[in-house]
N, CA, C and O atoms as a DFTB+ gen file, in Angstrom:
320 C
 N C O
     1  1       0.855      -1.171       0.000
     2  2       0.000       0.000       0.000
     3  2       0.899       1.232       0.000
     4  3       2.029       1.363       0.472
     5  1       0.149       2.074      -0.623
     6  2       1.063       3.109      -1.002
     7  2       1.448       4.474       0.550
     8  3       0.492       4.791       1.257
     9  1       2.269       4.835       0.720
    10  2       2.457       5.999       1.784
    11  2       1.055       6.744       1.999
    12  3       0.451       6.775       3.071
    13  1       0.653       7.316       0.845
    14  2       0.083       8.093       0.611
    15  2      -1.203       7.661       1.394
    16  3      -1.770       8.272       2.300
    17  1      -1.556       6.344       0.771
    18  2      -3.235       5.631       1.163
    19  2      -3.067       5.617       2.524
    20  3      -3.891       6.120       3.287
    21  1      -1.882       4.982       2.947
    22  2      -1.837       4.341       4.682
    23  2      -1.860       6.244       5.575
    24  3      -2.309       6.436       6.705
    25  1      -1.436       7.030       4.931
    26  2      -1.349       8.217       5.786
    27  2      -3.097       8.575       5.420
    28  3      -3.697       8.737       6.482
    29  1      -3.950       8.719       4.280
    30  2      -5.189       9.235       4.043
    31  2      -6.177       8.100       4.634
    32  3      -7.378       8.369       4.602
    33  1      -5.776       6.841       5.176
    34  2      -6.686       6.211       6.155
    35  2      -6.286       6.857       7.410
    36  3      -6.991       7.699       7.965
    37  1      -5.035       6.419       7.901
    38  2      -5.288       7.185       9.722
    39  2      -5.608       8.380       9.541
    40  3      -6.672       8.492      10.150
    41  1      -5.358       9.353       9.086
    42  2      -6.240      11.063       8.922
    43  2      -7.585      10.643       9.488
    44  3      -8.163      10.733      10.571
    45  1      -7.788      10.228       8.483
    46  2      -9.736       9.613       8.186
    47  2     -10.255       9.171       9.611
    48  3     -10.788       9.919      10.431
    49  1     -10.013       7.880       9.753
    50  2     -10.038       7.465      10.566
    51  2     -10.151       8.330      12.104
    52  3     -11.225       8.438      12.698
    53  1      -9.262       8.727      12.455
    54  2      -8.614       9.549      12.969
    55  2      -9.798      11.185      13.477
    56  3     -10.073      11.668      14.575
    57  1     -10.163      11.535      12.179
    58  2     -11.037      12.253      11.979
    59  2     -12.909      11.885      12.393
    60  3     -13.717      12.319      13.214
    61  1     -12.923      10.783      11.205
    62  2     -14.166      10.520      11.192
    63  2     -14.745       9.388      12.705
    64  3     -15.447       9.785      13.635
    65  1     -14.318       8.304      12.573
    66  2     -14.849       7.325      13.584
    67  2     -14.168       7.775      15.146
    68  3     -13.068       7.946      15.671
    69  1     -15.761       7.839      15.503
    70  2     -15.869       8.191      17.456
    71  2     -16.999       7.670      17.594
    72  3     -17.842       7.403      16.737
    73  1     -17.014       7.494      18.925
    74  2     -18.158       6.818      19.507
    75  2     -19.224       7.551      18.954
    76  3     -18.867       8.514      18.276
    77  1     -20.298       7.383      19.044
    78  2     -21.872       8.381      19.020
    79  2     -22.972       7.828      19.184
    80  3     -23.811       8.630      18.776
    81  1     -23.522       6.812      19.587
    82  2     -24.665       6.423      19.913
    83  2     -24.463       5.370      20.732
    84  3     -23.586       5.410      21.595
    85  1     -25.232       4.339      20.560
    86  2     -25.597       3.239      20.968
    87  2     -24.345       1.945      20.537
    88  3     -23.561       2.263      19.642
    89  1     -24.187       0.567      21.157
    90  2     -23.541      -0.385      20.913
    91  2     -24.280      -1.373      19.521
    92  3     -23.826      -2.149      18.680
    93  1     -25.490      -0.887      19.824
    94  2     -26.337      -1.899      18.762
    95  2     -26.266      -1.110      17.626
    96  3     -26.783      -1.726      16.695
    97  1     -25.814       0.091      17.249
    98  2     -25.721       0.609      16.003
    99  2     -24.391       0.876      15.312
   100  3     -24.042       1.670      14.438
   101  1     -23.810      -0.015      15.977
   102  2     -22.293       0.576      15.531
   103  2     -21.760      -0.311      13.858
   104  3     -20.905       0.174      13.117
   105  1     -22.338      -1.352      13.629
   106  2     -22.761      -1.664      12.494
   107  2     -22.926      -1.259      11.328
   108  3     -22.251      -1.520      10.332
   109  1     -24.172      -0.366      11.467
   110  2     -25.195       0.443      10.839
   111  2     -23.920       1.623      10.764
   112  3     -23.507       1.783       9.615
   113  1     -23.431       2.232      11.526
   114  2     -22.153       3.281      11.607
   115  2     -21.481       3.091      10.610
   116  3     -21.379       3.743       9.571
   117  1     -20.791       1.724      11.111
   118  2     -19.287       1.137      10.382
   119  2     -20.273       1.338       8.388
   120  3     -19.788       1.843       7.375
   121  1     -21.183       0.928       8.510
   122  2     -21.183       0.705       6.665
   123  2     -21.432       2.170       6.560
   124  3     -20.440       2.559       5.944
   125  1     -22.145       3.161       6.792
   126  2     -21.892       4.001       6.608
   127  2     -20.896       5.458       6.504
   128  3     -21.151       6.475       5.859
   129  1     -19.475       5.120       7.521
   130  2     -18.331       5.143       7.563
   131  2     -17.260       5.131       6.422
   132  3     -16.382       5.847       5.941
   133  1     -17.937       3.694       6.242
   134  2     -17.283       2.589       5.220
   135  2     -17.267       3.433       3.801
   136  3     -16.218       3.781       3.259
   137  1     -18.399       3.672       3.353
   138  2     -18.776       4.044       2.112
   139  2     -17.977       5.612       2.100
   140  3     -17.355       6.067       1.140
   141  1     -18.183       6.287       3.443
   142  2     -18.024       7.812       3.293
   143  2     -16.576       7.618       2.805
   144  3     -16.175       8.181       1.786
   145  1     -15.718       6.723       3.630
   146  2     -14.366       6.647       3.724
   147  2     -13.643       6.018       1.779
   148  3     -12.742       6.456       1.065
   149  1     -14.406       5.128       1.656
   150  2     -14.612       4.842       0.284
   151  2     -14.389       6.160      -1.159
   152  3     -13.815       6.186      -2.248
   153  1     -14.925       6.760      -0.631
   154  2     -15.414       8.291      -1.910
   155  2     -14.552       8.946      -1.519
   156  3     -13.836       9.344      -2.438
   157  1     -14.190       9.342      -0.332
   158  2     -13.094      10.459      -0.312
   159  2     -11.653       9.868      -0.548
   160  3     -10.782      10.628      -0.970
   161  1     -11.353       8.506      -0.286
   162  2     -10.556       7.908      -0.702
   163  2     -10.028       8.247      -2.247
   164  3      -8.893       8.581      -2.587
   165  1     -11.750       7.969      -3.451
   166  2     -11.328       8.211      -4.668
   167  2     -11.358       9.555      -4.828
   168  3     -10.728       9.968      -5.801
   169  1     -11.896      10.337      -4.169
   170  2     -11.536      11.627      -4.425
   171  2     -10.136      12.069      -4.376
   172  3      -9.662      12.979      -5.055
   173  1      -9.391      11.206      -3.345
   174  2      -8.057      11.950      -3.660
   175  2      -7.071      10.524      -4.418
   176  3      -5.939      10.046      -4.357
   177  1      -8.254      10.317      -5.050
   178  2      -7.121       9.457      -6.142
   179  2      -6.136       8.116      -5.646
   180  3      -5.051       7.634      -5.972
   181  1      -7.281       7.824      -4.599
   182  2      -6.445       6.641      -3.685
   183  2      -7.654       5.351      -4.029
   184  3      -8.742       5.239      -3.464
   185  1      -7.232       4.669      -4.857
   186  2      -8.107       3.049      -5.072
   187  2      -8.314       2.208      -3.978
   188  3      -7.415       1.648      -3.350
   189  1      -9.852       2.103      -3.695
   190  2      -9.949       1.820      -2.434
   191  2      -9.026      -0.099      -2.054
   192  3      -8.887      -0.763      -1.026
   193  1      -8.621      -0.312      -3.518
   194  2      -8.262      -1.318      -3.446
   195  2      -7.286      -1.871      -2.787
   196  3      -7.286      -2.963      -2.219
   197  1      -5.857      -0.545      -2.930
   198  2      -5.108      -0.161      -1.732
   199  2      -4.861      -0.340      -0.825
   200  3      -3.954      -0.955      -0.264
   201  1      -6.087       0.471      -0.409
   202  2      -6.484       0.329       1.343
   203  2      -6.890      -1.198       1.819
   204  3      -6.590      -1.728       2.889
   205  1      -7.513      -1.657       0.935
   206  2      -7.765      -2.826       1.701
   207  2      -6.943      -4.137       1.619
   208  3      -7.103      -5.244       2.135
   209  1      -6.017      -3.626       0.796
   210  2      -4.681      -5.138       0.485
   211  2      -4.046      -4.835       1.424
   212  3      -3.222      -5.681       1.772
   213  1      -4.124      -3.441       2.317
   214  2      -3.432      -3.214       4.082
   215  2      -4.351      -4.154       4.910
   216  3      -4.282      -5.333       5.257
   217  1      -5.256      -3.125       5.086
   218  2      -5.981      -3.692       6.637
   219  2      -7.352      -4.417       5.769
   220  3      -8.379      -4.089       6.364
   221  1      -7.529      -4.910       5.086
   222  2      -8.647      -6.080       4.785
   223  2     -10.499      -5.073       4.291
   224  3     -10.707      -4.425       3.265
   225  1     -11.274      -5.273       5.208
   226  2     -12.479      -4.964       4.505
   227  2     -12.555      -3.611       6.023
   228  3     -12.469      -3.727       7.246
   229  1     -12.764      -2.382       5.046
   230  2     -12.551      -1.219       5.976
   231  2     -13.856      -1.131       6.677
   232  3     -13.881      -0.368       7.644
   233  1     -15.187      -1.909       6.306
   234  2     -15.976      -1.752       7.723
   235  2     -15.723      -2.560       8.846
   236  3     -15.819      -2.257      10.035
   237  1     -15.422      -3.515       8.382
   238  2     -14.796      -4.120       9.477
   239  2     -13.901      -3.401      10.552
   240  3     -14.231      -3.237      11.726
   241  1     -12.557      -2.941       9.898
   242  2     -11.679      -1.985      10.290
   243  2     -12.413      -0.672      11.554
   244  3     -12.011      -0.375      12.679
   245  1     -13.676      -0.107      10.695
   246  2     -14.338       1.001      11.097
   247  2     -14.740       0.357      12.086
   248  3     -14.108       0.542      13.126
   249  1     -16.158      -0.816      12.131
   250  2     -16.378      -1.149      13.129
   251  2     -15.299      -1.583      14.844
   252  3     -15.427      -1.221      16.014
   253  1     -14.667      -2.168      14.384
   254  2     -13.627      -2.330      15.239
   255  2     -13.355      -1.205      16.101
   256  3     -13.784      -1.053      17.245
   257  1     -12.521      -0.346      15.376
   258  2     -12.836       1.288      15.888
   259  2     -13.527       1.859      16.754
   260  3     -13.076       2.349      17.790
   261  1     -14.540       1.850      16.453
   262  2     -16.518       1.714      16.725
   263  2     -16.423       1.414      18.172
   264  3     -16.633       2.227      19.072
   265  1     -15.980      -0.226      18.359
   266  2     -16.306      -0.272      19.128
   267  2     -15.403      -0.344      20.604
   268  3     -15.789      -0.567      21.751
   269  1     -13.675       0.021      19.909
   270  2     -12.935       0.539      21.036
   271  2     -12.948       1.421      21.548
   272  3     -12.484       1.661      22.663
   273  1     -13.761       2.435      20.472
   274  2     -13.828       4.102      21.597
   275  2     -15.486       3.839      22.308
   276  3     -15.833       4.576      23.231
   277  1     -16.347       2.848      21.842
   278  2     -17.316       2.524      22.920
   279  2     -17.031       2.118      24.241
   280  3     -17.437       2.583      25.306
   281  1     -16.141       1.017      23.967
   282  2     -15.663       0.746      25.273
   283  2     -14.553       1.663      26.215
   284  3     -14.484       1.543      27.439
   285  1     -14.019       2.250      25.711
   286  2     -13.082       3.885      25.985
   287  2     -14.096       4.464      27.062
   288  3     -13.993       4.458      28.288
   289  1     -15.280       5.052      26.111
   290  2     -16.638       5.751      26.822
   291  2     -16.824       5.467      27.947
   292  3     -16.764       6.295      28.856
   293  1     -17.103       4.164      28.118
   294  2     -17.949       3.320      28.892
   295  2     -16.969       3.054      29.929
   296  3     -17.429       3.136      31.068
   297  1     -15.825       2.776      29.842
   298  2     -15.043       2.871      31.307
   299  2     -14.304       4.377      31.326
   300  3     -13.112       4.326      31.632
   301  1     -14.692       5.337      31.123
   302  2     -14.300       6.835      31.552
   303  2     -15.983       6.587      32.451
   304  3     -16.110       6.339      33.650
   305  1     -16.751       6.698      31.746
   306  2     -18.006       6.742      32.635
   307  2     -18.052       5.915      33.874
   308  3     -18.579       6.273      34.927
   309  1     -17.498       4.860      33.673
   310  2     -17.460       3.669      35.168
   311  2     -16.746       4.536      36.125
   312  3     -17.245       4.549      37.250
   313  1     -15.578       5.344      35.926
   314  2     -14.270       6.021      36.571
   315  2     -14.611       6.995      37.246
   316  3     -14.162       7.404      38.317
   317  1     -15.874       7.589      36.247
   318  2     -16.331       8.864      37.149
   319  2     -16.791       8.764      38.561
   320  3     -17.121       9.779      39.176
């Protein structure tokens, strides 16, 4: 994968996926994530094909994400 792709996923990433709702929707998140992350990808001329001969199928990836800053949340809240 190219420099370029692996630096315009963590940005993304980075940027886009945080907790925001519920555990049961993080799913529903990740494909929608997925797709956003998808287009801006080809917008800057990065084949999403790239990205995923790195880290595999990026909702997956997203979800994952998803659901470490859920659990992040959820024990800052226990702490309080």
């Amino acid at each position: 994968m190219s420099e370029h792709a692996i630096e315009f996923l963590q940005e993304w990433i980075g940027e886009k996926v945080h907790y925001q709702s519920s555990l049961d929707r993080i799913e529903e998140q990740a494909e929608t994530l997925a797709r956003e992350c998808a287009a801006k990808a080809a917008e800057a001329g990065i084949p999403l094909e790239d990205i995923q001969e790195e880290v595999g199928d990026i909702q997956e990836l997203i979800a994952s994400r998803l659901e470490e800053a859920a659990e992040a949340d959820q024990d800052e809240k226990n702490s309080d």
